[in-house]
C-alpha positions as CSV (number, residue, x, y, z in Angstrom):
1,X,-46.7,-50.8,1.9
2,X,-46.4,-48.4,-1.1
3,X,-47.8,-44.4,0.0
4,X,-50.6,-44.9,-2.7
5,X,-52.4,-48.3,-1.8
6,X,-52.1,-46.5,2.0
7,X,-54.1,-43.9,0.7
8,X,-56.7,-46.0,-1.2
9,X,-57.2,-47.6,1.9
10,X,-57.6,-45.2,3.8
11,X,-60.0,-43.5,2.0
12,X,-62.3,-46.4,1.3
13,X,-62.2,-46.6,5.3
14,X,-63.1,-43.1,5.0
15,X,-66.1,-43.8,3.2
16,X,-67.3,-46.4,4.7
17,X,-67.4,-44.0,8.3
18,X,-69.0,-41.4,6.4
19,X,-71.7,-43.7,4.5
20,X,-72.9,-44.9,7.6
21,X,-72.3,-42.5,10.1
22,X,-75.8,-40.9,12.1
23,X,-75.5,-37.9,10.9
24,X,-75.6,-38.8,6.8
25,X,-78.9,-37.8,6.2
26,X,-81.2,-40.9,5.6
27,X,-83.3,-40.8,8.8
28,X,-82.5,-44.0,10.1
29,X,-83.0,-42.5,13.6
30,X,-86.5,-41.9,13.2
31,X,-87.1,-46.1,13.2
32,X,-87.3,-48.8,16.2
33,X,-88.2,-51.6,13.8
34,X,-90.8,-53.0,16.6
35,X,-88.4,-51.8,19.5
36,X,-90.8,-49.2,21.0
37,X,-93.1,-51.7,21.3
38,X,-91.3,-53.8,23.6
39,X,-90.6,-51.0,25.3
40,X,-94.4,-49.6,26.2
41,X,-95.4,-53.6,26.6
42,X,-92.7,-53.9,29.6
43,X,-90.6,-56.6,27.8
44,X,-87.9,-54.3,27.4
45,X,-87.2,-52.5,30.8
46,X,-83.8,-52.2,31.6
47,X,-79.9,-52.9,30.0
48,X,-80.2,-56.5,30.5
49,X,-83.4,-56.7,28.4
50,X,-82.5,-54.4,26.6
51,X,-79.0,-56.4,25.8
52,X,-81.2,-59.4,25.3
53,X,-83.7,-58.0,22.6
54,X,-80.6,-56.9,20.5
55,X,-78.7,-59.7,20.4
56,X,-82.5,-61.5,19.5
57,X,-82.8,-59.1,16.9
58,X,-79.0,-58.9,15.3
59,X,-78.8,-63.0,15.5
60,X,-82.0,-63.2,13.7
61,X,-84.2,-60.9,11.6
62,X,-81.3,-58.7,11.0
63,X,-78.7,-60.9,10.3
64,X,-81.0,-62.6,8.0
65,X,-82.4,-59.9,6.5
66,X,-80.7,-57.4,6.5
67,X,-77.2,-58.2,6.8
68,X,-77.6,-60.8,4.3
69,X,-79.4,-58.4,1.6
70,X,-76.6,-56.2,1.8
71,X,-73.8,-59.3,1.3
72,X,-75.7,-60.5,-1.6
73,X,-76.3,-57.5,-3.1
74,X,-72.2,-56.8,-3.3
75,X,-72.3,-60.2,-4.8
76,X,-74.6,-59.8,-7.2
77,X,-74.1,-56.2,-8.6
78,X,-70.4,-57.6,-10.6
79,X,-72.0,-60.7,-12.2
80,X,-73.2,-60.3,-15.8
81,X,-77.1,-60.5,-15.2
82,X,-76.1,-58.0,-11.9
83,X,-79.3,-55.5,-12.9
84,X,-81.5,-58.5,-13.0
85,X,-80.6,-60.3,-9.8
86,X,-80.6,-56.8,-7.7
87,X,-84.5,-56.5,-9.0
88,X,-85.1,-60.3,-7.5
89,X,-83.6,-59.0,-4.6
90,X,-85.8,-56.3,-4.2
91,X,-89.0,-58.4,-4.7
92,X,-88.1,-60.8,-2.5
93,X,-86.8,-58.6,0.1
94,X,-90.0,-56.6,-0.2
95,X,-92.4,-60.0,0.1
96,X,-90.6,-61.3,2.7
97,X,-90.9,-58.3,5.0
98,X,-94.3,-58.5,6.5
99,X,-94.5,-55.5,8.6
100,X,-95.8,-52.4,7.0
101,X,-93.5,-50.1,8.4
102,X,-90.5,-51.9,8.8
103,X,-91.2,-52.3,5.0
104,X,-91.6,-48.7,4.3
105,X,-88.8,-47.8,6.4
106,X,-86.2,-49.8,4.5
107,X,-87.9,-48.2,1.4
108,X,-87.4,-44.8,2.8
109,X,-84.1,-45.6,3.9
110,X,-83.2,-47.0,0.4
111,X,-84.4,-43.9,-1.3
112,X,-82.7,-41.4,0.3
113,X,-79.3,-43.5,0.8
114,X,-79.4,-43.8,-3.1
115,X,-80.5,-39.5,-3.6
116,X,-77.8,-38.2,-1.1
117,X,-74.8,-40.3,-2.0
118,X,-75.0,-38.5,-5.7
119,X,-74.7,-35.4,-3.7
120,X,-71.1,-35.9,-2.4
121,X,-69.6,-36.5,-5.3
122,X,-68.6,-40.7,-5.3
123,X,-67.7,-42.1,-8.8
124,X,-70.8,-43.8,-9.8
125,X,-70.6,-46.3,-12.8
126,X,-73.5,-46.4,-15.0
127,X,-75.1,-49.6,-13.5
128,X,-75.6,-47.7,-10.6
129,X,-77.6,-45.5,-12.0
130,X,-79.3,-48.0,-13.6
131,X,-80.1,-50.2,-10.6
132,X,-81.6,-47.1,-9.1
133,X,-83.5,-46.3,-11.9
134,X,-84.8,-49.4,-12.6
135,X,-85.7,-50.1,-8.9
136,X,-87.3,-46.5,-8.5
137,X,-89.7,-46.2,-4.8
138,X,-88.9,-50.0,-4.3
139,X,-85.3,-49.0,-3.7
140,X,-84.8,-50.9,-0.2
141,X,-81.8,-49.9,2.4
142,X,-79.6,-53.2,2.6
143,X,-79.9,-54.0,-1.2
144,X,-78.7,-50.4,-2.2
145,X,-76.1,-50.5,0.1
146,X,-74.6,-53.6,-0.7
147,X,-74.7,-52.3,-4.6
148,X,-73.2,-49.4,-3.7
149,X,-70.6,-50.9,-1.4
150,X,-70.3,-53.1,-4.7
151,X,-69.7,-50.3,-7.2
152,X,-66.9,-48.1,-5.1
153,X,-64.9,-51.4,-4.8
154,X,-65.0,-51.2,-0.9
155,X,-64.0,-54.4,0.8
156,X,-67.2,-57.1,1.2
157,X,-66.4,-57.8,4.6
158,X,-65.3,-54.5,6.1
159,X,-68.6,-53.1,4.6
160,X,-70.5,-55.6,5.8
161,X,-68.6,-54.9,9.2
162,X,-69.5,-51.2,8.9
163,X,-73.4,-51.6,8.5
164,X,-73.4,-54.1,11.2
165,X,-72.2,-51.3,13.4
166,X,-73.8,-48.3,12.9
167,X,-77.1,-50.4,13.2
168,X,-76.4,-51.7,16.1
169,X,-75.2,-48.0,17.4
170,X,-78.2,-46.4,16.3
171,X,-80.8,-49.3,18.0
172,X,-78.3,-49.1,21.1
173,X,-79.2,-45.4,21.0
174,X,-82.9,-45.8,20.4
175,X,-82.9,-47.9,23.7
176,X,-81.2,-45.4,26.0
177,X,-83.9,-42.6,24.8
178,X,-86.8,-45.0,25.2
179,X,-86.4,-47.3,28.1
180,X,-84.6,-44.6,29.3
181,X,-80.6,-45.7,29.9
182,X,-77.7,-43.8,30.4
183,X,-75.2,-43.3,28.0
184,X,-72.6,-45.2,30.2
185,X,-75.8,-48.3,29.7
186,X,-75.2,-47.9,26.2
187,X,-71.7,-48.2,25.8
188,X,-72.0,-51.6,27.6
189,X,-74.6,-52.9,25.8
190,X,-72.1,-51.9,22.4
191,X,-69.7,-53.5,23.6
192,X,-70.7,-56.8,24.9
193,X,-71.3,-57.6,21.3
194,X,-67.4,-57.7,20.8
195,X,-67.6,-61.5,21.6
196,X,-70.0,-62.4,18.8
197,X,-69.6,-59.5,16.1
198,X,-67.3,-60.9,14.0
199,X,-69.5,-64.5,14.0
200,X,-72.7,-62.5,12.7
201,X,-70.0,-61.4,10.0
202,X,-68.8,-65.2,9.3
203,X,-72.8,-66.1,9.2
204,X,-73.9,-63.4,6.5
205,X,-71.3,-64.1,4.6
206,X,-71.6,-68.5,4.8
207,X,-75.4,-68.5,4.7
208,X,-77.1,-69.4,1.4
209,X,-79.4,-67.1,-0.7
210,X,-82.2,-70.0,0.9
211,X,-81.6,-68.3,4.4
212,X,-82.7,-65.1,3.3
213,X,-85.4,-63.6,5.2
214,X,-85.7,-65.8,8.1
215,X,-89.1,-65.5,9.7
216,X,-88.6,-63.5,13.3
217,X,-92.4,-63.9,14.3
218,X,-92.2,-62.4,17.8
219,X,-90.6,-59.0,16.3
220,X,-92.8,-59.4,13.2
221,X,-95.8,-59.5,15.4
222,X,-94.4,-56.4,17.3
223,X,-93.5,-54.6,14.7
224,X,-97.0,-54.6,13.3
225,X,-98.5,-54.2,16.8
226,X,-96.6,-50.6,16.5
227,X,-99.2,-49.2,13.9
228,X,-101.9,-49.2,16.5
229,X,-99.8,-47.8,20.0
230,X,-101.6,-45.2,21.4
231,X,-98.7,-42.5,21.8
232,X,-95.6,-43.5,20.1
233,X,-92.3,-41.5,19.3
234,X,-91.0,-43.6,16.1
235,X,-92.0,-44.5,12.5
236,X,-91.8,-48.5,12.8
């Protein structure tokens, strides 16, 4: 393989690490999505619960939602009408999620992934700029990722693969500070999703733009009952 396509590689790997590493600065840690309220209800205990909430959550709402935001987003962003279709996806993404928080978190999240990543210096095309403009405070977290995923030319599925992972990290580590676990806990609980990880991949990316949004009603009705907890240490 020729030294320069090595490199290009390499560096879109690069990226994608950085892009969705904890430490870029978009808050994500500051979110349970309806977690913490398992947690303080008792349904989520211990690692086994704990395993069996995320795999509820990652084969469902997420996959659905999320995931699938982000896959058509990518898809969307190089078709002619890209501006217009990104905008639909917004709305609906923003309908669909019922949850005030959760809502406002992957507003939040959206805003700032789409403000810092003009601060390290990645080569933007125009209809970036324009789909953030245009999409202004309703800027949500998959959709902007997927775009932007889109616009660098990263690879659909290994970005896809990427976001799957540091969400599932960064949930993983939400439930070892909460339940408590130890970190030992958490590194099983990662990686007793190497059997199905690549499937969530294969069902993002076969699932029609009908599946989007899959109602989750359990987590929905969690994540709202998180507004009213009496002491709580996350945003949704």
């Amino acid at each position: 393989m020729p030294e320069s396509r090595l490199r290009s590689e390499e560096d879109a790997l690069f990226l994608l690490l950085e892009l969705n590493d904890a430490l870029f600065p978009i808050g994500a840690y500051a979110h349970s999505y309806g977690l913490e309220t398992y947690v303080q209800q008792g349904c989520v205990h211990d690692a086994a619960t704990a395993g069996q909430w995320l795999r509820a959550y990652f084969s469902g709402s997420f996959l659905y939602g999320e995931l699938l935001s982000a896959r058509l987003a990518y898809e969307a962003f190089g078709e002619p009408n890209g501006l217009e279709k990104l905008l639909e996806l917004e709305a609906e993404v923003r309908a669909a999620r019922v949850p005030r928080e959760t809502r406002e978190a992957l507003q939040k999240l959206g805003r700032r992934l789409a403000k810092n990543v003009t601060k390290i210096g990645l080569p933007f095309a125009a209809r970036f700029d324009d789909y953030v403009k245009a999409a202004e405070q309703s800027c949500s977290h998959p959709v902007c990722y997927g775009a932007l995923a889109a616009v660098l030319a990263l690879p659909e599925r290994t970005a896809l693969q990427h976001y799957l992972y540091a969400q599932l990290s960064a949930l993983t580590n939400t439930c070892v500070k909460l339940i408590p676990l130890s970190q030992t806990d958490g590194a099983r609980l990662v990686a007793s999703f190497r059997t199905c990880y690549s499937a969530y991949i294969d069902r993002a990316l076969a699932a029609e733009a009908d599946d989007l949004c899959l109602s989750s009603p359990g987590l929905d009705i969690r994540a709202m009952q998180h507004e009213v907890l009496y002491s709580r240490l996350y945003m949704s």
